[in-house]
C-alpha positions in Angstrom: 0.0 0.0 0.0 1.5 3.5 -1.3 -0.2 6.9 -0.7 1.9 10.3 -2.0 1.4 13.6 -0.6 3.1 16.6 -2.9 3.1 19.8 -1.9 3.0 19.3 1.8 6.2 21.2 2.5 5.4 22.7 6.1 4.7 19.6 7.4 6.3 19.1 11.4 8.1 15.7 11.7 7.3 15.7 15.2 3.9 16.5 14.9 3.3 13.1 11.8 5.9 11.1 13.7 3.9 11.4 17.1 0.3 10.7 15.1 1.9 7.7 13.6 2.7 6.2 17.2 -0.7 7.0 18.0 -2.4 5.6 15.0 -0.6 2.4 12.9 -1.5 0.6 16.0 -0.2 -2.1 18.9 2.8 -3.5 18.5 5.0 -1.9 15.8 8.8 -0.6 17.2 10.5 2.1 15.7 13.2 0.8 13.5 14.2 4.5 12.1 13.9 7.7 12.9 16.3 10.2 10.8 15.9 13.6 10.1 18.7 15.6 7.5 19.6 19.1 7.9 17.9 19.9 4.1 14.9 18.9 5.7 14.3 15.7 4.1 13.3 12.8 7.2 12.1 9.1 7.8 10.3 7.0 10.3 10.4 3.5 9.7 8.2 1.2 11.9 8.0 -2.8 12.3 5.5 -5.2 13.8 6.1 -8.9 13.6 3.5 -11.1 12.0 2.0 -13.4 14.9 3.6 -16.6 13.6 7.0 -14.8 13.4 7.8 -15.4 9.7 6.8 -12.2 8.3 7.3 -8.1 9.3 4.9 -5.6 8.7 6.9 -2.4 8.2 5.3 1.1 8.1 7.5 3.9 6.8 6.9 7.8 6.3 9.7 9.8 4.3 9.7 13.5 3.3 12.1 14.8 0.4 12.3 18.2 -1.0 9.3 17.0 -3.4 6.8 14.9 -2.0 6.1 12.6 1.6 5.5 9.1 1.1 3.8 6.3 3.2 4.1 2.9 2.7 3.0 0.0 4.6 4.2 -3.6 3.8 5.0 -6.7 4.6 8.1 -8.9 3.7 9.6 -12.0 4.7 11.5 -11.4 8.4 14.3 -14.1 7.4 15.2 -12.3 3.9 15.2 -8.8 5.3 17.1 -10.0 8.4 19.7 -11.6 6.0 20.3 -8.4 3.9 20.3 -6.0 6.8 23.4 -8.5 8.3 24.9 -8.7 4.7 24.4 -5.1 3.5 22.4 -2.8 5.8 22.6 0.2 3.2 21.1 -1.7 0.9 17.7 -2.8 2.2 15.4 -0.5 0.6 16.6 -2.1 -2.4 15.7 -5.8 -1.7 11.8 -4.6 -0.5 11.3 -3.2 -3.7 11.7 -6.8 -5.4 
């Protein structure tokens, strides 16, 4: 699930990260929580499936040009693997 926002540009990190908490629901952790000095931020959120084999991960990002939330779910042993492996690289793997 993918929803874009463009011209949102005095939107307050603090303000979406805390509604996030309060919203997505029980039992998601904060996995990231980066904000640039250009302005440009991300909060990533995770939640384990109840069987343990999959992740449900939430994730709000700002650039200069648009804020994006995502919510998905992917396999907990392949992202575990490629976060060990190449933890740069992860963003890259989900979008397979």
């Amino acid at each position: 699930q993918l929803v874009t926002f463009e011209g949102a540009e005095n939107l307050d990190p603090r303000r979406l990260q805390a509604l996030m908490r309060e919203k997505i629901g029980e039992g998601f952790t904060p996995l990231v929580q980066a904000r640039s000095k250009n302005g440009e931020w991300s909060f990533i959120y995770a939640r384990p499936s109840d069987d343990g084999e999959r992740v449900e991960l939430i994730v709000l990002s700002r650039d200069k040009d648009e804020t994006v939330l995502v919510r998905v779910e992917a396999d907990a042993e392949e992202i575990a693997k490629h976060i060990e492996a190449e933890p740069r690289r992860v963003s890259q793997v989900a979008e397979r």
